[in-house]
C-alpha positions in Angstrom: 63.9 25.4 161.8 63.0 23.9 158.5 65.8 22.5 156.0 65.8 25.7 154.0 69.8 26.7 152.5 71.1 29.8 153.5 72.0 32.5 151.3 76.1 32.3 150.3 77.6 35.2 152.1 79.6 37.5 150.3 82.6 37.1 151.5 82.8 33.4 151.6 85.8 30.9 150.6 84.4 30.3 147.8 83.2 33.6 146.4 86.5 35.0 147.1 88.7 32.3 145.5 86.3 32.6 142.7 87.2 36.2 142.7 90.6 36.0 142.9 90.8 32.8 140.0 89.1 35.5 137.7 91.3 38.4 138.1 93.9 36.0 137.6 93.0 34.9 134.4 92.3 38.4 133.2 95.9 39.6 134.2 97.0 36.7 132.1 95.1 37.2 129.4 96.3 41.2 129.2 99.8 39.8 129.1 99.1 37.0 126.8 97.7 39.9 124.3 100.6 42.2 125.0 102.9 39.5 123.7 101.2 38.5 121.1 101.3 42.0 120.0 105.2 42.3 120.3 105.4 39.2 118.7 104.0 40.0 115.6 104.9 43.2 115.8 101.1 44.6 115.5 101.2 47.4 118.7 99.9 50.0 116.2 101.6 52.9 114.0 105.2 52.7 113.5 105.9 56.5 113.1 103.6 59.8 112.4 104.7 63.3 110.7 108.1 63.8 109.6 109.7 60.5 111.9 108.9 57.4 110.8 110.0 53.5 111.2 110.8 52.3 107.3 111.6 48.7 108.0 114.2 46.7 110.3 115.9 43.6 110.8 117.1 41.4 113.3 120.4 40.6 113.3 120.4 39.3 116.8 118.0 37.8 119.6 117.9 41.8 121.0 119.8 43.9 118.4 117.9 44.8 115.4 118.8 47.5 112.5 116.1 50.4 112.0 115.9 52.6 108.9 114.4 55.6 110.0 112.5 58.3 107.3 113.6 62.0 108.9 112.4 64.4 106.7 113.6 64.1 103.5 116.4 61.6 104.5 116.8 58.4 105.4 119.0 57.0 108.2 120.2 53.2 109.7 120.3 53.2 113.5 121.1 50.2 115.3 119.3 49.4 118.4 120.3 46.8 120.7 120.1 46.4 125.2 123.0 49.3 124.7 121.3 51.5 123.5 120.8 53.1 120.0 123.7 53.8 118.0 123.3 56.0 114.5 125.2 53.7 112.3 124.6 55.9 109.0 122.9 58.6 106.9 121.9 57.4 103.5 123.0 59.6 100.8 120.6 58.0 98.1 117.2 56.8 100.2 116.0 53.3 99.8 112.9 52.9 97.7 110.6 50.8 99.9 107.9 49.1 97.6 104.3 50.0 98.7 103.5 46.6 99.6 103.5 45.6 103.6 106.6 43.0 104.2 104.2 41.5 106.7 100.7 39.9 106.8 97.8 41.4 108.6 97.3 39.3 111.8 93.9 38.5 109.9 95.7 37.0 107.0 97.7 35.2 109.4 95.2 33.8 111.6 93.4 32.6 108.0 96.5 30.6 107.0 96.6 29.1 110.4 93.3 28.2 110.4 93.9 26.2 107.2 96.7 24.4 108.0 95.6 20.7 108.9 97.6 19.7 112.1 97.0 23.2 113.1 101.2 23.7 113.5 102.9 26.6 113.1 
């Protein structure tokens, strides 16, 4: 026979590491993303119709406190690996200002982009 190169199979060492290296990196980079979200807190809406998610804060590395809109009324819950605990109804409701407490990931990405050392 002549020096021609076979064809690659299919199903060879190579192909398949190949294969597997890529859906490797994809799984990663699904979880990368999905942590990203939860870090910044940008998974979406935070409540629809007559429930909704005001604001919270962390008051601990897992236990946060929650005002929740119900209604009309307005109550604190806390939430923490325990569970969620209703800490309070509000007889006067909290008036939130309009503006969002925190930047779009757009605005954030822009400031990062800016920075020099590229530090965060």
């Amino acid at each position: 026979m002549t020096g021609m190169a076979q064809p690659a199979s299919p199903l060879s060492v190579s192909s398949v590491a190949q294969l597997t290296l890529s859906l490797v990196a994809i799984v990663a980079l699904i979880f990368a993303i999905s942590w990203l979200l939860k870090r910044f807190k940008l998974a979406g809406p935070r409540g629809h119709g007559d429930i909704m998610v005001l604001d919270e804060l962390a008051v601990g590395p897992r236990e946060r406190i929650v005002l929740i809109r119900v209604g009309e009324s307005q109550v604190l819950v806390g939430v923490g690996a325990s569970g969620v605990v209703g800490l309070t109804p509000l007889a006067t409701p909290i008036a939130l200002t309009d503006e969002p407490a925190r930047p779009v990931f757009a605005d954030r990405l822009r400031d990062f982009m800016k920075r020099p050392d590229g530090a965060a």
